[in-house]
N, C-alpha and C positions, 0 to 999 in steps of 0.2 A: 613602265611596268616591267618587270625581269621576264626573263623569257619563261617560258611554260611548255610544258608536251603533257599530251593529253594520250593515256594508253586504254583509255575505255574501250569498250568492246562494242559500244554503238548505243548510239548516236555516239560516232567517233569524230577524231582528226577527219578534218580537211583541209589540203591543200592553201598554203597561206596566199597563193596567188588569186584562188580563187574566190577568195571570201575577201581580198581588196577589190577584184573584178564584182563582185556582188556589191559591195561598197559603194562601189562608183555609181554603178548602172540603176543602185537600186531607189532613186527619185525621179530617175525619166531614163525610161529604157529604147536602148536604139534613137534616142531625140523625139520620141515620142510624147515626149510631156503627162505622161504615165508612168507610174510604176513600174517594174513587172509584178508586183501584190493586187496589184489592180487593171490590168489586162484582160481582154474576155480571151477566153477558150475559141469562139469563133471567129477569132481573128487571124488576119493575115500574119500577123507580129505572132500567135502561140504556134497557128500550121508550121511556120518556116522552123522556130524554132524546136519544135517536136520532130518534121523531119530532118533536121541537121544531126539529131541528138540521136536521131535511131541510125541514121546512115553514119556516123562516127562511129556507133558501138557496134554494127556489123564491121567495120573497118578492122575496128579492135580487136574481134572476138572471131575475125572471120567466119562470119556467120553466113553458113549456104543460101541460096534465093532463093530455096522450097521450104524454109522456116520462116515465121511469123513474127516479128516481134510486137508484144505492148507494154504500153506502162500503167498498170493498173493501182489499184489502193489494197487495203486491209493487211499489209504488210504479209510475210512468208506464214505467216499461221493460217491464214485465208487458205491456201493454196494447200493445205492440207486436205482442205474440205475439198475445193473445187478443181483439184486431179481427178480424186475418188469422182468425182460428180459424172465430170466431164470423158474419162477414161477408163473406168472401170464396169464399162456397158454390155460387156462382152461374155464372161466369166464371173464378173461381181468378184474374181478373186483377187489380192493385190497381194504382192511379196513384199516383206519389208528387211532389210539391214539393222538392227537396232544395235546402233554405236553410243546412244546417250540420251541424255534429256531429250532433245528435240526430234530425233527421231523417235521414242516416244511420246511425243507432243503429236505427232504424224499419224502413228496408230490407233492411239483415242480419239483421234479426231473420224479415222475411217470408218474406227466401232461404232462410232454412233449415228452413220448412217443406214437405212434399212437394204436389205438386199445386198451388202458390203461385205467380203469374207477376210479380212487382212491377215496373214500369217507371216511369225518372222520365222527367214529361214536361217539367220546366224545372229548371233548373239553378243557381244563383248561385254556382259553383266561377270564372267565366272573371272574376268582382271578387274573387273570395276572401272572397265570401259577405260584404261588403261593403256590398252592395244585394240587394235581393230581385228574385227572375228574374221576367221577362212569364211568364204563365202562355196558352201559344194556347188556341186554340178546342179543344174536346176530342169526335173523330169515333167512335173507339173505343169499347167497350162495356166500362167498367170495373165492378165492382162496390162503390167506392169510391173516393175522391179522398184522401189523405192529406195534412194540412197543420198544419205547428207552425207556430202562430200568431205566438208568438215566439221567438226565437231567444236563449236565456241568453246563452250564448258571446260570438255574435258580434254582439248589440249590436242585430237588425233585427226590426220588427214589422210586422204586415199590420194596419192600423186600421180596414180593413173589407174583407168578404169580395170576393175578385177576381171580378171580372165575368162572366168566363169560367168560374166553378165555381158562378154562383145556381142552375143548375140539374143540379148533378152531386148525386151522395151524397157529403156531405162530413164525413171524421173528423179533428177536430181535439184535436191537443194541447195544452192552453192550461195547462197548468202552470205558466209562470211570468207568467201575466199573469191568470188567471180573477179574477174581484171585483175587477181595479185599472181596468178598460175597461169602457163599456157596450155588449158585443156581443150580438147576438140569439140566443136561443138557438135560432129556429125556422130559423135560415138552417145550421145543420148536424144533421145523423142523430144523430153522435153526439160527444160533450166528454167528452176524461180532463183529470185532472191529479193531479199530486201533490201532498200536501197543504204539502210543506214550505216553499213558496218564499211562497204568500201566502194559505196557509188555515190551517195551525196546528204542528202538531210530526210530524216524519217518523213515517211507519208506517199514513197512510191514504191514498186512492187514491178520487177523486170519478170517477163516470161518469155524466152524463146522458144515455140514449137515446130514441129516441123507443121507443114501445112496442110498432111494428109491426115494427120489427127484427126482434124475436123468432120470427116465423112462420119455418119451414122451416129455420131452424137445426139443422145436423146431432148427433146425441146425442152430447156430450162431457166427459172427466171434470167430475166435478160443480165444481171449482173456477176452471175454464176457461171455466165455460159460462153467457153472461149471463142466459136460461131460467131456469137454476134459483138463482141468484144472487137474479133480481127473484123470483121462488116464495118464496125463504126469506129476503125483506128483509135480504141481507146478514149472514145470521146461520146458513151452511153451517156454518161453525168458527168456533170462539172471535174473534170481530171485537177490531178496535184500538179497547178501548174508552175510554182517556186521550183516544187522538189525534181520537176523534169526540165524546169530549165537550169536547175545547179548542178544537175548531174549531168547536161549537155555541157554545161565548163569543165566538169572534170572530165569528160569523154576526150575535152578538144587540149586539154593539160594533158592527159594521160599519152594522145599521140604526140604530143610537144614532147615527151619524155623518152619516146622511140617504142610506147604501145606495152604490150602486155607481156611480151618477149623480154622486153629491157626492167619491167617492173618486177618479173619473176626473178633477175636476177638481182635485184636491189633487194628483192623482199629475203633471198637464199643470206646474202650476205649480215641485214640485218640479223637475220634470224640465227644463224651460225654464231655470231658475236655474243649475243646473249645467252646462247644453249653451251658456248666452249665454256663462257664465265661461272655458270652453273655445274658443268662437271669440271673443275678445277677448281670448286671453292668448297671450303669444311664445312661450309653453314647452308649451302643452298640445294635443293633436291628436286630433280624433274621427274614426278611420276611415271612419265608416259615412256613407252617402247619407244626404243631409239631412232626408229627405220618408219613409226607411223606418228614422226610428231611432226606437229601445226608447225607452216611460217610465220601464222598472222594472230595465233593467240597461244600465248606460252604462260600455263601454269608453273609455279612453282614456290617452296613452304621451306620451312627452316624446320622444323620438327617442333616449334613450340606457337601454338596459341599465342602466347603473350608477347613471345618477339614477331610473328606475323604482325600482331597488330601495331604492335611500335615504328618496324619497317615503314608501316604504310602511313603512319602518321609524320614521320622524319623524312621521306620520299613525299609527300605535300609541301611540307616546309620548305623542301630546295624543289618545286616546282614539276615534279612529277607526281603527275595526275594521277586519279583513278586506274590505282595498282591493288586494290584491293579484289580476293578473288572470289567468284561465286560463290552464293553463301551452299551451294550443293557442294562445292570442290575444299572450299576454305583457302589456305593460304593468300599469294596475291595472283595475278596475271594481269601480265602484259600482251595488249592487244598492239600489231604492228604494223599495221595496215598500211594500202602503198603511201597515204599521205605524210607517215610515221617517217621523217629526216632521221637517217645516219646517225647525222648528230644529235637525238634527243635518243637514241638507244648509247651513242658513248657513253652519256650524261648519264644514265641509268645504274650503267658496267659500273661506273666509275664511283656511283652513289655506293651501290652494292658493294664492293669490295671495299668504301671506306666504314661502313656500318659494319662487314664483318672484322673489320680490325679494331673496332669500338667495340666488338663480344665476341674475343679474341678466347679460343675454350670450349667454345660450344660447336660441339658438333654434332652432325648431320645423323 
């Protein structure tokens, strides 16, 4: 079969190392003459490997010993709901960032709890989410800042925390960018993400908290409730135990690769390749502000509906995947997540600039 790269935005690439290590292991794990599909949860064989998998990603992410880490379910939409739950006990009032769809997704989700006051206090709706908004000074007494780090959709990242929130409580969603950035983890309370865009296969759900969260949190069904969550190490119900232990391979890939440090720089390089070939070509256009755009997901359109769509069907044929883009944003995007080889973004540059020489005229 010809080689393939997969630029979907999640359930993305993974590490071709790690999906022959799943390969291998996956009809008797450890010599165990099981699975791992078929492993209990209360087994010695899931304990080890859950804690390998949390003490690798503290490694990675240098995550302090007064934060929490689990691996829950209900993917980053969950956690919309159960911040607000868990965190906003205080003031009932929660600030939000609204940079796009899914912060968005964030708000509605806090409106519709009762006793819940969500307010955004910046906005990127007046670029069309284009650029990321100033964030002012913040007078008000919120009991949390909310902020999606990156923006899948539309293409914008914050590459380090705004000025204006060092000293807020800040929860951030980093689902599409955790392990591809060297962010701090002590500069926010609390980190979700979903695991599927650049930790391993849909059906896990990362939270780092700090540990002091936890005080004065109100009693709440037990599955809702980060208390009894870090009480019963993530193991209330039957945990996703595939999806925590393939993201324990890539944890132990990712430091095989020199960690998060070495990946931000793979991810700059990638991403610079593909953003130079876009402002250099007649045909190709990056909406987004040049200073707030994505490593890991790069929108960008020719100006035409009809050759979008051809792009992406002549980019199948020579083996590049799902390059078609949100149907909110349109054109294509390319997601480049750390699994995303060098070489499947050359093969890209290289598709691109032969398609633009096949609609030699049109311009941008």
């Amino acid at each position: 079969m010809p080689q393939v790269y997969n630029f979907a935005a999640g359930p993305a690439v993974l590490p071709a190392e790690v999906v022959k290590q799943v390969q291998q292991e996956l009809t008797s794990y450890q010599k165990s003459g099981m699975s791992i599909l078929e492993i209990s949860h209360r087994s010695s064989l899931f304990t080890n490997l859950q804690t390998a998998a949390e003490n690798d990603l503290r490694q990675l992410m240098q995550i302090p010993v007064d934060y929490d880490v689990l691996f829950l379910q209900g993917g980053a939409t969950l956690q919309f709901t159960m911040t607000a739950l868990n965190l906003a006990h205080k003031t009932g009032k929660i600030a939000f960032v609204d940079t796009g769809h899914w912060s968005q997704r964030a708000i509605q989700e806090a409106s519709l709890l009762p006793d819940i006051k969500p307010t955004v206090i910046a906005s990127g709706k007046e670029s069309k989410f284009t650029a990321l908004p100033d964030i002012p000074e913040i007078s008000e007494n919120f009991d949390y800042v909310h902020l999606t780090i990156n923006n899948t959709i539309e293409g914008t990242m914050y590459h380090q925390l705004p000025v204006n929130l060092k000293h807020q409580s800040v929860v951030a969603d980093m689902s599409s960018i955790i392990l591809g950035y060297n962010y701090q983890v002590k500069d926010f309370d609390l980190i979700y993400a979903g695991a599927q865009k650049n930790i391993g296969p849909a059906g896990l759900t990362v939270v780092i908290l700090k540990h002091e969260l936890l005080k004065n949190i109100p009693d709440l069904p037990a599955m809702l409730s980060y208390p009894k969550q870090v009480k019963k190490n993530s193991t209330l119900n039957t945990p996703p135990v595939f999806a925590i232990y393939t993201a324990g391979l890539v944890f132990k890939w990712l430091l095989s690769q020199g960690g998060v440090a070495a990946m931000q720089q793979q991810n700059e390089i990638k991403a610079q390749l593909l953003y130079d070939e876009i402002a250099n070509s007649k045909l190709y256009h990056s909406p987004v502000t040049v200073a707030d755009r994505s490593l890991t997901n790069i929108p960008f359109v020719t100006g035409s509906k009809e050759l979008d769509t051809e792009f992406v069907v002549r980019a199948t044929e020579k083996g590049l995947l799902n390059l078609k883009g949100h149907r909110l944003v349109g054109g294509m995007r390319a997601s480049l997540y750390n699994a995303m080889p060098l070489a499947g973004v050359k093969q890209l540059v290289e598709f691109m600039q032969q398609f633009e020489m096949n609609h030699e005229g049109v311009a941008k």
